[in-house]
Each structure stands twice: as C-alpha cells, then as structure tokens.
C-alpha positions as CSV (number, residue, x, y, z in Angstrom):
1,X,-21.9,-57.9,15.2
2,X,-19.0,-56.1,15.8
3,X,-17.8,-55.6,20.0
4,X,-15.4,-52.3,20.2
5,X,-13.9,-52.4,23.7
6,X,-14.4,-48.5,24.2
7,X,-13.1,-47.4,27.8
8,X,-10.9,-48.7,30.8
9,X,-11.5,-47.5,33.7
10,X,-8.6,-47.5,36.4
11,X,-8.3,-46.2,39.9
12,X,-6.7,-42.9,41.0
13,X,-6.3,-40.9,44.0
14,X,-6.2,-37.5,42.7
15,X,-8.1,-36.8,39.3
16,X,-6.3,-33.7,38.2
17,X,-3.1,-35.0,38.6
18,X,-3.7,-38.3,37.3
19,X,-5.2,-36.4,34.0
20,X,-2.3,-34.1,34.0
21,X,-0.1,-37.1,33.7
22,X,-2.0,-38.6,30.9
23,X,-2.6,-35.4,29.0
24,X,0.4,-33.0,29.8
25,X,3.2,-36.1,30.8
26,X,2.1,-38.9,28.2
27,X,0.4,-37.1,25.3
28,X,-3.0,-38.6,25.6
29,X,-5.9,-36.8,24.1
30,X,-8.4,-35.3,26.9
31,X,-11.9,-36.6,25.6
32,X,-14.2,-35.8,28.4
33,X,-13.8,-33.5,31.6
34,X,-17.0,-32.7,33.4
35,X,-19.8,-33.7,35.5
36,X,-21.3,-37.3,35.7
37,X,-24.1,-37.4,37.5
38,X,-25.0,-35.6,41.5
39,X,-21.5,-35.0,42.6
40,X,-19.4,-37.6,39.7
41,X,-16.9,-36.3,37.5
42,X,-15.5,-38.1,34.7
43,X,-12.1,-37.6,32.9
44,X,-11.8,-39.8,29.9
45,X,-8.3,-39.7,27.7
46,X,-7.1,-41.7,24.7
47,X,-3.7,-42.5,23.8
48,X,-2.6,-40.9,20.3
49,X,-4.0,-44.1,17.7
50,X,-5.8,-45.9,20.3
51,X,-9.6,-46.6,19.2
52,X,-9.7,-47.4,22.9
53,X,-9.8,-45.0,25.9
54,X,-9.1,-44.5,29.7
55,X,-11.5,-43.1,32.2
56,X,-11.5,-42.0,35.9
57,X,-13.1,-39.6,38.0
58,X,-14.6,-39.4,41.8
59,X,-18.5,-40.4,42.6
60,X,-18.9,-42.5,39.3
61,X,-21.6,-45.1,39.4
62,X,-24.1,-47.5,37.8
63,X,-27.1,-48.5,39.9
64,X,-26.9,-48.8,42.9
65,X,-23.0,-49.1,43.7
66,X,-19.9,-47.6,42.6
67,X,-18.1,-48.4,39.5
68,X,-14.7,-48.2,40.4
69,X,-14.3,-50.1,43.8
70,X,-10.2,-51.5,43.5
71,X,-8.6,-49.2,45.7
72,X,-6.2,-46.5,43.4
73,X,-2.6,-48.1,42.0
74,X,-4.2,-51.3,41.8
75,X,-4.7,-51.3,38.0
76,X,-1.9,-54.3,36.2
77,X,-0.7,-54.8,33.1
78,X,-3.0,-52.3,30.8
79,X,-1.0,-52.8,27.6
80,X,0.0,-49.8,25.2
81,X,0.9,-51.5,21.8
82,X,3.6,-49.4,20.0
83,X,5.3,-50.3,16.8
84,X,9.1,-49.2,17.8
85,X,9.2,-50.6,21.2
86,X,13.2,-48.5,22.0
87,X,11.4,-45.7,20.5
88,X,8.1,-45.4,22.7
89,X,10.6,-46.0,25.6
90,X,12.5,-43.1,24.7
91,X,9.3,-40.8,23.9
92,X,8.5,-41.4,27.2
93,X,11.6,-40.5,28.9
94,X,11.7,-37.5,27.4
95,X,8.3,-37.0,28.7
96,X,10.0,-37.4,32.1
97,X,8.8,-40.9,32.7
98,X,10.6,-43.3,34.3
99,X,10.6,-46.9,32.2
100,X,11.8,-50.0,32.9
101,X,14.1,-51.6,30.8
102,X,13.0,-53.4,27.4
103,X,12.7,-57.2,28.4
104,X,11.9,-60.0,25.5
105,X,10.4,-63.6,26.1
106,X,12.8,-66.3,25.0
107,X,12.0,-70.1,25.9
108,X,9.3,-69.0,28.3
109,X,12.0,-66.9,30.3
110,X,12.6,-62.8,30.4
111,X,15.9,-61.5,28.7
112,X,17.0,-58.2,28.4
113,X,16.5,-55.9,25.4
114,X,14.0,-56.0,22.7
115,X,13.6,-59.5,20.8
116,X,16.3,-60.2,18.6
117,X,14.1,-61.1,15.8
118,X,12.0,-57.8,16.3
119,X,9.0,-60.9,17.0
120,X,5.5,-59.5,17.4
121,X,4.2,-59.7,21.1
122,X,7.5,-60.4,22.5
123,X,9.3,-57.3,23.6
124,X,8.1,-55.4,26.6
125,X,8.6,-52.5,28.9
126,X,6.7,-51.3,31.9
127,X,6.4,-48.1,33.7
128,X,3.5,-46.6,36.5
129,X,1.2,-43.8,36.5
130,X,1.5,-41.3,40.0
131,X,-1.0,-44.0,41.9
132,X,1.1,-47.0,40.7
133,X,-1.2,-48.2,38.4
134,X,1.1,-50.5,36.0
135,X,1.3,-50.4,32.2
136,X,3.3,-52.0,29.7
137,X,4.6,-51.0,26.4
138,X,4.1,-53.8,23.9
139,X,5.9,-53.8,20.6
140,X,3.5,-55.4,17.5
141,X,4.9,-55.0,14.4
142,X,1.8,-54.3,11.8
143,X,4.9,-54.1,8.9
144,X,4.9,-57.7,9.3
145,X,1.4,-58.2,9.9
146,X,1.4,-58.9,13.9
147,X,2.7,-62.1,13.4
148,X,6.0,-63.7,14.9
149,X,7.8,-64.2,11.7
C-alpha cells in the first residue's frame, strides 16, 4: 500500500495575500480556490515538481473543531527540496524574497555556504512567508542518487 503525503496545511492571517505570495511571489501552482463548506474557503497551491501541496483558508473544519488551530506564522521548517541549492536561492531573490544565507552541516555544526562536497541533505537556506511561517530550501542531489557520496 502505497501512503502519498498529499497536503500541508499552515496558518495565515490573510488568505489572499498569503496565495498571492505563493502563486504571484514563489511560482506555485494555484490548485484550488473556492468554497469549503458554510462559510470555509480553501486555497490549495503546489510548488512547481512537488507531488505534494499547501493549503490554507478561513472556517476550515473536520467534525466538530477546526482544522487549523496554531495561531498564523507558527508553521517551522516545511522543507522545499531543490536540486541547485545557490540557484533556488537566487530564483527566489529575484522573486523579491528575502533568503537567508546558504548554511551546510559539518561535524554536527552550521558553516557558511553550500557543502563543499555538494553532499545530499546537507546544504540549507531558510526564508518566511508574510505571516512568518518558516521554510527551508534543501538541496538533494537526484544526479547522485540522494545519497551523501
């Protein structure tokens, strides 16, 4: 049986500008925009390659209690995996977002700049979204299988 991790939901304070930043700022794909129920709405976006996507919206439920309850910004360390770590980071500049330097893991401490031996899993930077909510580029290199050779 196969388990496909579909959508992440995070917190924001303002739907349309939190889409706007996704779609119009990052380049994410807008999937859904629309009603979800008496009084919901539901904004669901995908990153360009991702087989995974975000959702937020206002009123959204499931039984009897809300299904986002973490007040907005308090979303951590949602991981975009890229392949070119310096190149995401300038991608997104360009987009106008501001992102934090590229960091590596080295003997279980952070160094600057992207891993010297371009390892898998090992280079990172971060940035926010307008609530705060904090994601990380990851570089994983599929070229050499997503392994740390």
């Amino acid at each position: 049986m196969d388990f496909k991790l579909e959508l992440v939901l995070i917190p924001v304070s303002d739907v349309d500008r939190a889409r706007d930043f996704y779609t119009q700022t990052l380049g994410f794909t807008l999937e859904v925009d629309g009603p979800a129920g008496e009084g919901a709405r539901i904004v669901q976006v995908t990153p360009p390659g991702s087989a995974c996507s975000i959702g937020f919206g206002t009123g959204l439920s499931i039984g009897a209690g809300p299904l986002v309850t973490a007040p907005p910004g308090s979303q951590r360390g949602l991981h975009l995996v890229v392949a070119d770590i310096a190149a995401a980071r300038d991608e997104f500049i360009a987009r106008g977002v501001a992102v934090g330097e590229i960091r590596h893991l080295q003997g279980g401490r952070w160094k600057p700049g992207r891993d010297p031996q371009r390892r898998s899993y090992m280079s990172f930077a971060e940035f926010t979204d307008p609530d705060g909510n904090l994601w990380l580029l990851q570089e994983v290199r599929h070229d050499r299988g997503g392994d740390n050779r």
